[in-house]
N, C-alpha and C positions, 0 to 999 in steps of 0.2 A: 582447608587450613584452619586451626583452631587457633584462636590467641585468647589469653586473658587480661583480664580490665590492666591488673599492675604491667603487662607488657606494652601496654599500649602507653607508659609516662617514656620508652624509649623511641618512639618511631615520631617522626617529624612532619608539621602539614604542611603540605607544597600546593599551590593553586593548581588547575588543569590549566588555567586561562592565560596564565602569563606566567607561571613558575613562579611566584612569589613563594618566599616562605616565613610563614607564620608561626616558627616555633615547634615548641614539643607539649603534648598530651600532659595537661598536668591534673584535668579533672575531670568527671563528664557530670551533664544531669540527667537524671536514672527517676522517670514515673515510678513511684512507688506502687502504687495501683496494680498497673498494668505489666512491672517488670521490663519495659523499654527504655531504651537509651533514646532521649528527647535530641541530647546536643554533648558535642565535644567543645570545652573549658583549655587555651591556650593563654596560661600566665601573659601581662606584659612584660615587658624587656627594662630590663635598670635601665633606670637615669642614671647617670654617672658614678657608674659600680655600686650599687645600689643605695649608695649617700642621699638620695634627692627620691628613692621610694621605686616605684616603678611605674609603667604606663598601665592604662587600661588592660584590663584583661579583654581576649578575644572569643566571643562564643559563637560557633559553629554550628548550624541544626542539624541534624543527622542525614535529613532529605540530601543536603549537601555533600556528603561523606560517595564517593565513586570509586575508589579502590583502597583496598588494605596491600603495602607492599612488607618487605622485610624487614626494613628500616622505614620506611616514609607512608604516609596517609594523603591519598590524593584527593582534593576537594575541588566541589565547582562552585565558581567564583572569586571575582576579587578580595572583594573589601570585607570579611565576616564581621557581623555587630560587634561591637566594644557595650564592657557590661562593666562598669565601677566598681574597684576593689573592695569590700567589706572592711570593714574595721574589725580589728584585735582587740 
């Protein structure tokens, strides 16, 4: 199955562990180097429709990534690190 990087902002992470869901693909981080995808980038979720910003963002290391579905990316583990939003 082929997908490309822009199909990947529509499929959603779902834990293996408990079903949690953590969102949709909004970034990855890509070794320049080496051409490898390090980690998958899930925005966090508005604070109160986005008036109050949003939460952490969520990054995923690849090692973690266990299936590509149609719609969904299944990962192991609960809790993926939280990584502070950058400033605009």
């Amino acid at each position: 199955m082929e997908t490309r990087i822009a199909d990947l902002r529509y499929k959603e992470v779902i834990s293996v562990a408990d079903g949690s869901r953590f969102g949709y693909v909004g970034d990855m981080e890509i070794d320049l180097d080496s051409g490898q995808v390090r980690a998958l980038v899930v925005p966090g979720r508005r604070r109160l429709f986005g008036l109050l910003g949003r939460e952490e963002d969520r990054y995923i290391p690849w090692g973690a990534v266990r299936r590509f579905g149609e719609d969904i990316i299944l990962v192991e583990g609960t809790s993926p690190r939280r990584i502070p939003r950058r400033g605009t």
